[in-house]
N, C-alpha and C positions, 0 to 999 in steps of 0.2 A: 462504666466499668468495662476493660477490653474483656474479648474472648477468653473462655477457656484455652484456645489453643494461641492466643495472639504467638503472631501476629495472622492466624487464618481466624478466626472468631471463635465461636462455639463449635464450629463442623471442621474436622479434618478427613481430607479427602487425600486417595493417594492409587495412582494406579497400575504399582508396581511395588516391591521390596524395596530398590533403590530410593525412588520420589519418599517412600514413607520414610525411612532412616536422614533421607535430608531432609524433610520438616521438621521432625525430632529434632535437629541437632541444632534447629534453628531457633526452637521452644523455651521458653528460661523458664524451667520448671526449679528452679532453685525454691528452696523454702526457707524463709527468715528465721532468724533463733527463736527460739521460743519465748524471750523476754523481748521480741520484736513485734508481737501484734501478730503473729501467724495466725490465719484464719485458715476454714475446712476448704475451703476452697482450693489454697494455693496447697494444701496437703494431696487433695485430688489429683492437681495440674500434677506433681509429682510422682503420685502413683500410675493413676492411666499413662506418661509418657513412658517413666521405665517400663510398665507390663509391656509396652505396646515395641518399643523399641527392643528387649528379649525375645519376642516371640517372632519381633520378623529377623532377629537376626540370626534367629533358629531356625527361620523357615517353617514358621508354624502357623503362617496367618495365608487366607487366601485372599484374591485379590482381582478386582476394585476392589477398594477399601475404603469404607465411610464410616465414620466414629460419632455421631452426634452429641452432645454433653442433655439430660435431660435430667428428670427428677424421679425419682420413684420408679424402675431403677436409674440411677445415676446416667447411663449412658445406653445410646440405641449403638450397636455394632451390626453394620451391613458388610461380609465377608463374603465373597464372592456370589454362589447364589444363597447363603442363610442369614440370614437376621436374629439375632438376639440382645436382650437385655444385661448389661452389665452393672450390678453396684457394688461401690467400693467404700468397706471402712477400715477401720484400723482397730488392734486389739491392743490392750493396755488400758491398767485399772488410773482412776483419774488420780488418787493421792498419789502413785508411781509419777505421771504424769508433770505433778505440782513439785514433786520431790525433783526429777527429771530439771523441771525449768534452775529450781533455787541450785543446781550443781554447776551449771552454765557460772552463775554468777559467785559461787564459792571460789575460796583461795584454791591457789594450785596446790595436787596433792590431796585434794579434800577426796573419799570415796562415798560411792551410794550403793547403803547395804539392800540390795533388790528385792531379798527377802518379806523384808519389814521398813520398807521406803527409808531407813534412816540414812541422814547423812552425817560421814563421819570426820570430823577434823583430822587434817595431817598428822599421821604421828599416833593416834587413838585406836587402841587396840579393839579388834571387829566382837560387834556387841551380841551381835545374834550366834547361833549355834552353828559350827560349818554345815553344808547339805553330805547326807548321805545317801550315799548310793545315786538311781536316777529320780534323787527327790527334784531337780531344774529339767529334767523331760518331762516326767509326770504334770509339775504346775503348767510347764508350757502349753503342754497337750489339754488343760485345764479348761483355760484362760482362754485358747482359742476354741476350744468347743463350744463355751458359753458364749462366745458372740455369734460363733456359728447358729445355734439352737435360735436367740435371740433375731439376728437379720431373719431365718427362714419361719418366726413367727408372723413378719410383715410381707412374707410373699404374697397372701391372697389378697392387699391392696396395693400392688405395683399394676402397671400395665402389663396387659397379656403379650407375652414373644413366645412362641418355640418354644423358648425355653431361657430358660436363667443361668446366669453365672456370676459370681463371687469370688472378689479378688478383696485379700483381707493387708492392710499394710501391720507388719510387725512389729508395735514399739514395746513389748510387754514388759521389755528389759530382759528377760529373758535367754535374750540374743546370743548373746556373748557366752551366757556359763552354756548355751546347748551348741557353738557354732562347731566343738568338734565329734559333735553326735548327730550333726545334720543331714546325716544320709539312712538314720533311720526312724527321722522325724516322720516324715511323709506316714510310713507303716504304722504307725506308733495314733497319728491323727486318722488316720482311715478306718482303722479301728475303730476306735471311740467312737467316731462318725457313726459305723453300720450300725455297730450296739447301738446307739440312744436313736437312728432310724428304724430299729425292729421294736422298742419300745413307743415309739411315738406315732401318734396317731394321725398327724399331721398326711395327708397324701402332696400335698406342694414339697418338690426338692430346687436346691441349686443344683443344676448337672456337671456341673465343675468348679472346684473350689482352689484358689490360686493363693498362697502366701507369700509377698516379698517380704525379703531380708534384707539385714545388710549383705550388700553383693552378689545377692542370689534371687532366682525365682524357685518356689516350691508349685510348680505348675500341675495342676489338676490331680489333688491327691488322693481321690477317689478312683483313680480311672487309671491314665499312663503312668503318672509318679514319678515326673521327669524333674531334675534339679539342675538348674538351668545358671549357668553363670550371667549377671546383668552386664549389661557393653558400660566400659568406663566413659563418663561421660562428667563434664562442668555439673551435673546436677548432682551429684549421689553424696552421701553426708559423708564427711571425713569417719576413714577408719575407728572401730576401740583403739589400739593402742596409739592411734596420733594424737584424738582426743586426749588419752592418758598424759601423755609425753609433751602437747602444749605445740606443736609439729605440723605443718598445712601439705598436705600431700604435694601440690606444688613445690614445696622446698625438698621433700625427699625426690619427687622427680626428678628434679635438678642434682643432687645427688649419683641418682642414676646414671644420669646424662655424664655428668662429671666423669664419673670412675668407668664407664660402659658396663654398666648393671644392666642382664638384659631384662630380671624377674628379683623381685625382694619382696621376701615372707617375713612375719613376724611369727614367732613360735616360744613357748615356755612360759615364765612367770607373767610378763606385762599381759595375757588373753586370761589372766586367772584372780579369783580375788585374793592372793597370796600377793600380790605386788604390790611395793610398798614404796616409799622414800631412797631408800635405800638399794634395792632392787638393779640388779644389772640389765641388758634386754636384749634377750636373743635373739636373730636377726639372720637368717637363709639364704644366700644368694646366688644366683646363677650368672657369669660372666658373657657379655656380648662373644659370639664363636670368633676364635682367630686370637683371643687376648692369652696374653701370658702374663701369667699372676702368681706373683712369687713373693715368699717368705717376707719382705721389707715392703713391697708395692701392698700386701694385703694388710700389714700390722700399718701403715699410713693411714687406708683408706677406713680401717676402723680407727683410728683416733680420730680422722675428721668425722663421721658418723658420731661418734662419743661426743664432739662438740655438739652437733646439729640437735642430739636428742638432751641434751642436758645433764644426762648422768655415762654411769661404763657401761661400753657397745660391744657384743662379743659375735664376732661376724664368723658363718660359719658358712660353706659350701657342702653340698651336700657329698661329696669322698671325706671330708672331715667328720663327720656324725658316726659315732657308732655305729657298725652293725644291728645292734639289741633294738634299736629303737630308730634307726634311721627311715626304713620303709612307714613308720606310723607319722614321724613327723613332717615326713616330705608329703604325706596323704592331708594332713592336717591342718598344715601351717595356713595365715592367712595372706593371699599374694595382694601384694600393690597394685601388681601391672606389667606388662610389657611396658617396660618402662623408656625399650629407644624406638617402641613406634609411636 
């Protein structure tokens, strides 16, 4: 079996910012569907390369940089002079999981109530109860407490470092119904943390606890509380709403390229479970500077988008948006990309 990091083995070494983002980019941390045999492993390759690639692209790592792949915890990090242990799991309940794979393979259309793992045929009115209030932060905040509690019950048989830290991957499902309350995620888990650390009698802690997302790192949410955009990269899982839409971030790039889109958000029904068959899809965009986009050039470039995604595309720039509400969803929306670099 290659390395964890083929093509350098199990040990990435790097002795600079630079050297380390070009090994990354050289790493196929890609992850198979889940009806492909994905093992923990290749789940791993994918988490440690994005933590690893955020945080230098942040300038948050020191350097020499040595990353060993180990067991118990997962990974030895030698950062310039500290050493510590890192393990990496994932939070997400297993029926979620199971429910998760059989949607891959359902007809187009089909939705997965996250609630209650059901999955719902095209067209079938949603079975469970809508969520009120911040009932999808609460479970979230749940959901990863319990594995938090759970990993830092096997702290006292890892090998001794310094110290510990814990980098947890996001599949809870979750995701999506908290992605536009994810700036007060962080406050929301750090909480719950201390709470159930002043009741617990445990002396072993993780010193830093890291959550990815889609597209984001929630890096060390006991401490800084930094939410950290991940660098686009061939590894990261297509978009919610491309999944929805049947749509490979490649073809919207191209898209991009086409019309000189320099940034494209998704915003409104397709990020909510209110999306349906029927459903139009809101769509944000910002024009490469120097273009002039006018009346006929824009109602084209949304019909061709209306082809690409399969249903009506209703393209919107941000001087188009309301007043009432334009600041919350230019804060909100989910971006693509700098789509012409």
């Amino acid at each position: 079996m290659a390395g964890l990091f083929a093509p350098y083995g199990d040990t990435l070494t790097a002795s600079d910012r630079s050297e380390l983002l070009d090994k990354l980019a050289r790493i196929d941390a890609r992850v198979p569907g889940r009806d492909e045999g994905r093992i923990a492993r290749e789940r791993e390759r994918f988490c440690i390369v994005n933590y690893l690639a955020t945080l230098g692209d942040h300038k948050l790592l020191s350097f020499p940089l040595k990353v060993d792949k180990r067991e118990s915890p997962d990974f030895e990090v030698a950062a310039g002079s500290e050493t510590y242990g890192l393990e990496v799991t994932q939070a997400g309940e297993e029926i979620l999981q199971r429910a998760l794979t059989e949607l891959e393979k359902a007809p187009t259309g089909t939705r997965l109530e996250i609630g209650n793992s059901i999955l719902r045929p095209p067209g079938e009115e949603l079975r469970q109860k809508p969520y009120f209030g911040d009932e999808p932060e609460r479970r979230w905040t749940e959901e990863l407490l319990r594995v938090i509690c759970k990993k830092t019950e096997r702290l006292k048989s890892y090998a001794p470092y310094p110290r510990h830290d814990l980098l947890i991957n996001d599949v809870t499902g979750w995701s999506a119904a908290t992605s536009w309350f994810v700036d007060e995620l962080p406050d929301r888990l750090a909480a719950a943390i201390e709470a159930w650390r002043e009741d617990s009698a445990d002396p072993m802690q993780f010193a830093r606890i890291s959550i990815l997302r889609p597209r984001v790192l929630m890096y060390d949410v006991c401490g800084e509380a930094s939410i950290l955009p991940v660098p686009l990269n061939v590894h990261l899982p297509p978009l919610l709403p491309l999944t929805r839409l049947g749509v490979s971030e490649d073809a919207l790039r191209a898209f991009c390229r086409r019309h000189h889109i320099r940034k494209l958000g998704f915003f409104g029904s397709v990020r909510g479970d209110a999306f349906g068959p029927e459903s139009d899809v809101d769509v944000l965009v910002e024009f490469e500077p120097g273009q002039r986009v006018g009346f006929l050039r824009l109602t084209g470039i949304e019909e061709d988008l209306s082809q690409l995604v399969g249903r009506k595309a209703d393209l919107r720039t941000v001087p188009d948006l309301s007043r009432y509400f334009r600041e919350d969803v230019v804060r909100h929306k989910m971006d693509l990309a700098y789509a012409s670099s």
